[in-house]
N, CA, C and O atoms as a GROMACS GRO file, in nm:
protein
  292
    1UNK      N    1   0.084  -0.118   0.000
    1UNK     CA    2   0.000   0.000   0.000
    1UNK      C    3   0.089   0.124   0.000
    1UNK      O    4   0.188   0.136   0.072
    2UNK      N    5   0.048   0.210  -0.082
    2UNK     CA    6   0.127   0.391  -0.094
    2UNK      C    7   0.082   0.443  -0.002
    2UNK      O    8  -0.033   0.461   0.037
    3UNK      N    9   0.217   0.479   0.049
    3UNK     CA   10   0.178   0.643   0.149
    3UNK      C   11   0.110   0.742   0.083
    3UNK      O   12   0.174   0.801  -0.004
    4UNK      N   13  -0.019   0.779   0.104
    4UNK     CA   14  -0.044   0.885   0.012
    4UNK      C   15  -0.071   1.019   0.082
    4UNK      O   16  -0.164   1.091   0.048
    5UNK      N   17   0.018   1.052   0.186
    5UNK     CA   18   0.010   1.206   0.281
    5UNK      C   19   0.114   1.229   0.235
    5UNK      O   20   0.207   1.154   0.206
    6UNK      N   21   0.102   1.341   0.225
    6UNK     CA   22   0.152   1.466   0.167
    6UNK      C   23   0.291   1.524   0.277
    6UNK      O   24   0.308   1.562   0.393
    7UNK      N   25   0.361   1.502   0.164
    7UNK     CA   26   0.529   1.566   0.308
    7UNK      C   27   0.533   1.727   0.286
    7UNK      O   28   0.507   1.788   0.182
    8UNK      N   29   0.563   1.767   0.383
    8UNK     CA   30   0.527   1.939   0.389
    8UNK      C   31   0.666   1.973   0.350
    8UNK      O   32   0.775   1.924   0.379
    9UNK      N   33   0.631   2.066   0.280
    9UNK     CA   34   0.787   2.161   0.227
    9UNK      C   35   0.833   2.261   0.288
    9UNK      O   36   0.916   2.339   0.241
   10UNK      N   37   0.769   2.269   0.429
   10UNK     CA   38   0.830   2.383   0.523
   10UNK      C   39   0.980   2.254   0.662
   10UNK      O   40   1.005   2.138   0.694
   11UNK      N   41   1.007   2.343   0.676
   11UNK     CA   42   1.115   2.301   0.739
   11UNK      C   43   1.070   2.263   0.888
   11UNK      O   44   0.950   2.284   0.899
   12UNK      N   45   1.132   2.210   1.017
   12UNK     CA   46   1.089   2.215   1.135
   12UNK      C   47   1.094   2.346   1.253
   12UNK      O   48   1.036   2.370   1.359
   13UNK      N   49   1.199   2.413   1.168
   13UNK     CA   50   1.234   2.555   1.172
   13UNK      C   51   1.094   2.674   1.152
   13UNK      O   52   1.064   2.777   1.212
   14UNK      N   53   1.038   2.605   1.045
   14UNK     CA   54   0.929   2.732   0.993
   14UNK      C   55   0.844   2.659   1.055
   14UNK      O   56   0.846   2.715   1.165
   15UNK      N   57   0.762   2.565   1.065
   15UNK     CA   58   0.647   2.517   1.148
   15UNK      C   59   0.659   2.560   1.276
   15UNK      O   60   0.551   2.577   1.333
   16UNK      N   61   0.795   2.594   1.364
   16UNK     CA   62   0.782   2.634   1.505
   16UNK      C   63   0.759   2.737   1.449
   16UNK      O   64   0.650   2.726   1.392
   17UNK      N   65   0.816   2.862   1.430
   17UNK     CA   66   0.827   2.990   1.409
   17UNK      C   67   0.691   2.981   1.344
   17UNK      O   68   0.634   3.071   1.405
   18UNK      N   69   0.612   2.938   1.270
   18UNK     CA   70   0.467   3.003   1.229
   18UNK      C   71   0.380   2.929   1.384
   18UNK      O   72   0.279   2.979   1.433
   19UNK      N   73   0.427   2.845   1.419
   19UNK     CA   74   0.337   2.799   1.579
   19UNK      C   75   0.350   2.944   1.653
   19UNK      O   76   0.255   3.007   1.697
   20UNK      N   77   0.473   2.981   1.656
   20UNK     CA   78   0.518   3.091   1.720
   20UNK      C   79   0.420   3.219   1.738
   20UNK      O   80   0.376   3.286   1.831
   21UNK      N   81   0.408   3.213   1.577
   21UNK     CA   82   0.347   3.323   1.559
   21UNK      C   83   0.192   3.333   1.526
   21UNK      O   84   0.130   3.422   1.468
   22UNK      N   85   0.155   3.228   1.576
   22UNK     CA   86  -0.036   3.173   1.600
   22UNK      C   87  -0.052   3.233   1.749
   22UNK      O   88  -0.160   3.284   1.780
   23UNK      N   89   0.071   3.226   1.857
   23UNK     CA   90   0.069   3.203   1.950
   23UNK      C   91   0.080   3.358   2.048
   23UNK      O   92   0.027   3.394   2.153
   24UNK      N   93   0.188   3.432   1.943
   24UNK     CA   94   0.195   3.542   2.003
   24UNK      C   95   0.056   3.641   1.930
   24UNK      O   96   0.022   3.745   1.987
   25UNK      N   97   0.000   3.602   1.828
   25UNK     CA   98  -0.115   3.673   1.810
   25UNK      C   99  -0.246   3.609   1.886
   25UNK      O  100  -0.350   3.657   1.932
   26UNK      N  101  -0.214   3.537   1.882
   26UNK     CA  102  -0.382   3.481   2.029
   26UNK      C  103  -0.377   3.584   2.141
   26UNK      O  104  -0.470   3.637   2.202
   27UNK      N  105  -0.207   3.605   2.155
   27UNK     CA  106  -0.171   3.658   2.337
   27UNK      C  107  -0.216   3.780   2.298
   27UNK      O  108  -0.290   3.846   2.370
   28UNK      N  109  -0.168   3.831   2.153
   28UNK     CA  110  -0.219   3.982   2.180
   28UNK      C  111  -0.348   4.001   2.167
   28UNK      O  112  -0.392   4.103   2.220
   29UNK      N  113  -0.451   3.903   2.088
   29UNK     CA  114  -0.601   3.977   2.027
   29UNK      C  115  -0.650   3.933   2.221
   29UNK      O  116  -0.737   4.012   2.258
   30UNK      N  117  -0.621   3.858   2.302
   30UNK     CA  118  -0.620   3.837   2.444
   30UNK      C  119  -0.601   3.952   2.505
   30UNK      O  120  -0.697   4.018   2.546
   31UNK      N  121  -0.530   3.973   2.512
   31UNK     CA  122  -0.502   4.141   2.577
   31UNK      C  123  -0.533   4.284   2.490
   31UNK      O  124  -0.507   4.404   2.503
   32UNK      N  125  -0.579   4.229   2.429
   32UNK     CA  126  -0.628   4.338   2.344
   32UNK      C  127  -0.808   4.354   2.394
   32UNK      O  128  -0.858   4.450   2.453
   33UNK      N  129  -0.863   4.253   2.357
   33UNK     CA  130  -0.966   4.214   2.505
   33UNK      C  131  -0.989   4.251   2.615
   33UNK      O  132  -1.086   4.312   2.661
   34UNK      N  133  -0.881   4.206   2.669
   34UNK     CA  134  -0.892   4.278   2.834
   34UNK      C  135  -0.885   4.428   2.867
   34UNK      O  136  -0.924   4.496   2.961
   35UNK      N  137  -0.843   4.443   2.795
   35UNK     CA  138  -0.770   4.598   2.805
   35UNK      C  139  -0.945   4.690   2.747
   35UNK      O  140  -1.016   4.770   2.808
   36UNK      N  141  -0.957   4.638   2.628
   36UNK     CA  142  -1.080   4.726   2.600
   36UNK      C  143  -1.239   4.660   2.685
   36UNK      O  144  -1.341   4.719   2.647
   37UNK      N  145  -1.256   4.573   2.767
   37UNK     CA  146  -1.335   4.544   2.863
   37UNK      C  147  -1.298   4.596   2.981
   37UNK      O  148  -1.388   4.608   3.064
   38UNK      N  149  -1.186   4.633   3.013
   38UNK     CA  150  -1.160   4.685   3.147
   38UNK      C  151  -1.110   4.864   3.140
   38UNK      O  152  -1.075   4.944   3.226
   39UNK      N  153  -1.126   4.870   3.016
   39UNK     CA  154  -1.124   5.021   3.018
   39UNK      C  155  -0.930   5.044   3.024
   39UNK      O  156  -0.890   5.092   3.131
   40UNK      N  157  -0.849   5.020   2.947
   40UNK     CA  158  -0.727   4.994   2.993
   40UNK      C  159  -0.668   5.164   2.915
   40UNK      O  160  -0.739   5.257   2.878
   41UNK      N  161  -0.545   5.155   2.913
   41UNK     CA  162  -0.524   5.316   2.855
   41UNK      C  163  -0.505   5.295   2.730
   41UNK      O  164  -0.456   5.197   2.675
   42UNK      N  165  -0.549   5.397   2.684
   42UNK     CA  166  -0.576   5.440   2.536
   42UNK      C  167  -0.449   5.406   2.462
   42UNK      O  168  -0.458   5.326   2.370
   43UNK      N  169  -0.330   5.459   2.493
   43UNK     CA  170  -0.190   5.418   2.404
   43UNK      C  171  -0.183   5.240   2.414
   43UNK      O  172  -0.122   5.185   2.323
   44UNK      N  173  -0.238   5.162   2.514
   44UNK     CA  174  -0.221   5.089   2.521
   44UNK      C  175  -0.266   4.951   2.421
   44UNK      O  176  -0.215   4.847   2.380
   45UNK      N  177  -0.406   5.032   2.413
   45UNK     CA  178  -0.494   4.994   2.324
   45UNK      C  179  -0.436   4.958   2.155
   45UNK      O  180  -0.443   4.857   2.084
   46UNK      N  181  -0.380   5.087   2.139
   46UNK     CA  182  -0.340   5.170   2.020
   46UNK      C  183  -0.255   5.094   1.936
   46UNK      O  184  -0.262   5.078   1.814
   47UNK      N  185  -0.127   5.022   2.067
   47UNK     CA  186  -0.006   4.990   2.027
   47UNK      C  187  -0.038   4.823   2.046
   47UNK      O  188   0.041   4.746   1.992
   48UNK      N  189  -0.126   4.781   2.102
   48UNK     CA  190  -0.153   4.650   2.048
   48UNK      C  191  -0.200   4.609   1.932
   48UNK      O  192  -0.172   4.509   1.865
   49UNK      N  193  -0.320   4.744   1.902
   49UNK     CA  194  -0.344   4.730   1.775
   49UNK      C  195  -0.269   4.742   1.623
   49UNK      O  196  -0.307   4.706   1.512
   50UNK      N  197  -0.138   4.814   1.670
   50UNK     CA  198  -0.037   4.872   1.560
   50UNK      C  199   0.042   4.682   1.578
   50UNK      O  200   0.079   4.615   1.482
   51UNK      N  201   0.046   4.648   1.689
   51UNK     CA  202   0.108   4.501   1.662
   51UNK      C  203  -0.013   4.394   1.601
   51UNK      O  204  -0.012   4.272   1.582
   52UNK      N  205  -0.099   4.484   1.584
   52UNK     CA  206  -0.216   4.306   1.520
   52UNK      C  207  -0.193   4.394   1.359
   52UNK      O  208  -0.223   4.326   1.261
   53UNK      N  209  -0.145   4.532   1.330
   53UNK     CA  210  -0.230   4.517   1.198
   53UNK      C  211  -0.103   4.536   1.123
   53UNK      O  212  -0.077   4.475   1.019
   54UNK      N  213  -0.006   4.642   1.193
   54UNK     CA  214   0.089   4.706   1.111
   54UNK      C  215   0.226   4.626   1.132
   54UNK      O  216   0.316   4.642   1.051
   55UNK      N  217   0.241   4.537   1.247
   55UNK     CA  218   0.371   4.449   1.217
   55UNK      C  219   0.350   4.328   1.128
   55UNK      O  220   0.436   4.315   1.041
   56UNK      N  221   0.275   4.256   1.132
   56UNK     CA  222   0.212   4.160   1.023
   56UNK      C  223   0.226   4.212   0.884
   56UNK      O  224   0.223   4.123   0.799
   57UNK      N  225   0.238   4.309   0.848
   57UNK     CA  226   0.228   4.363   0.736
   57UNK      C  227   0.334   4.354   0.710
   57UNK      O  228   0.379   4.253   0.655
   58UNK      N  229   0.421   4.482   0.750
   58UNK     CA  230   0.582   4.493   0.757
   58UNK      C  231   0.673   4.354   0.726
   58UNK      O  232   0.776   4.336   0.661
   59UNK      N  233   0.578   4.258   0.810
   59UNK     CA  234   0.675   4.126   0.826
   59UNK      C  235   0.664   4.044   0.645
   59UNK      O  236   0.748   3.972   0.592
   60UNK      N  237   0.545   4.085   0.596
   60UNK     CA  238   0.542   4.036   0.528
   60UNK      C  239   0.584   4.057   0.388
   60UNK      O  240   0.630   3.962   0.324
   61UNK      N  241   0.571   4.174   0.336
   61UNK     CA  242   0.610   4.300   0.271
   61UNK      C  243   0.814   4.245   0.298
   61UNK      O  244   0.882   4.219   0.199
   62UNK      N  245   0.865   4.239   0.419
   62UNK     CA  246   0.983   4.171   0.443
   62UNK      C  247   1.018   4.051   0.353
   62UNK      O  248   1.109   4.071   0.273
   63UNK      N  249   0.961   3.931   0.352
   63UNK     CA  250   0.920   3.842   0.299
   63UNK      C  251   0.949   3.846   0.153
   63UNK      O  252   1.052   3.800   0.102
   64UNK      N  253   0.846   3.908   0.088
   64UNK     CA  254   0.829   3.918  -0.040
   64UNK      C  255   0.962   3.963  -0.055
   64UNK      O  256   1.037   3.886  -0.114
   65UNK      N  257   1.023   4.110  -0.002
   65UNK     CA  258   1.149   4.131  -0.081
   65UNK      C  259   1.272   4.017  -0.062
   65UNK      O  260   1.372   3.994  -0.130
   66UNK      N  261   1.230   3.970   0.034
   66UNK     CA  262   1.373   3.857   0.018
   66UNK      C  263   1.358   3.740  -0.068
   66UNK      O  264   1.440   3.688  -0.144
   67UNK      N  265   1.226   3.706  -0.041
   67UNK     CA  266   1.220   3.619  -0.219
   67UNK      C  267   1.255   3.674  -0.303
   67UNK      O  268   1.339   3.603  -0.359
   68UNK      N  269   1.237   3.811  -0.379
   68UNK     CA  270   1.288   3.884  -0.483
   68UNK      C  271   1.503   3.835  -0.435
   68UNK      O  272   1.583   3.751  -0.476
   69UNK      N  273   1.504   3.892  -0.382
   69UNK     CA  274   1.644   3.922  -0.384
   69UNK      C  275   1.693   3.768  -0.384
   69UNK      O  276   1.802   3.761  -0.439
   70UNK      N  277   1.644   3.639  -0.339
   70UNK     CA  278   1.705   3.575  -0.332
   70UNK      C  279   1.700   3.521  -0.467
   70UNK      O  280   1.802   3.460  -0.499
   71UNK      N  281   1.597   3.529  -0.562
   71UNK     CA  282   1.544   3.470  -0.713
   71UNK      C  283   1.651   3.543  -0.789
   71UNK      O  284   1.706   3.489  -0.886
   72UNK      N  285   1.684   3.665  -0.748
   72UNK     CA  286   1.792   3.763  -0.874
   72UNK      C  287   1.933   3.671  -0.893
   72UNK      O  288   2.000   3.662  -0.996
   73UNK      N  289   1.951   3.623  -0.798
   73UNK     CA  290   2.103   3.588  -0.725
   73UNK      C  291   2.100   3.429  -0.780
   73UNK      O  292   2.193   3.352  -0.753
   0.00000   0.00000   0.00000
């Protein structure tokens, strides 16, 4: 009988690091929660939200250019 599952093309390296990063966004949309149920301070609010919308971005936007640079080479 064939194995017929599928072997993943990410490394054991990138499966932690994307666990990683399931993990630190749970913690923040979590405290992002608390903070706006308990009335928490406004910058506080602000800068969790700049980590749910605007580092994700950045990171990724990152990403893309290093595929570019690494495809030229």
């Amino acid at each position: 009988m064939k194995d017929t599952r599928r072997k993943s093309s990410y490394t054991p390296l990138q499966r932690g690091l994307a666990i990683a990063g399931i993990l630190v966004i749970a913690a923040l949309i979590l405290l992002l929660i608390y903070h706006l149920l308990t009335g928490g301070p406004e910058r506080t609010i602000l800068g969790l939200l700049f980590c749910l919308i605007v580092l994700p971005c950045i990171l990724y936007g990152i990403r893309i250019f290093v595929e570019h640079v690494v495809k030229k080479k």
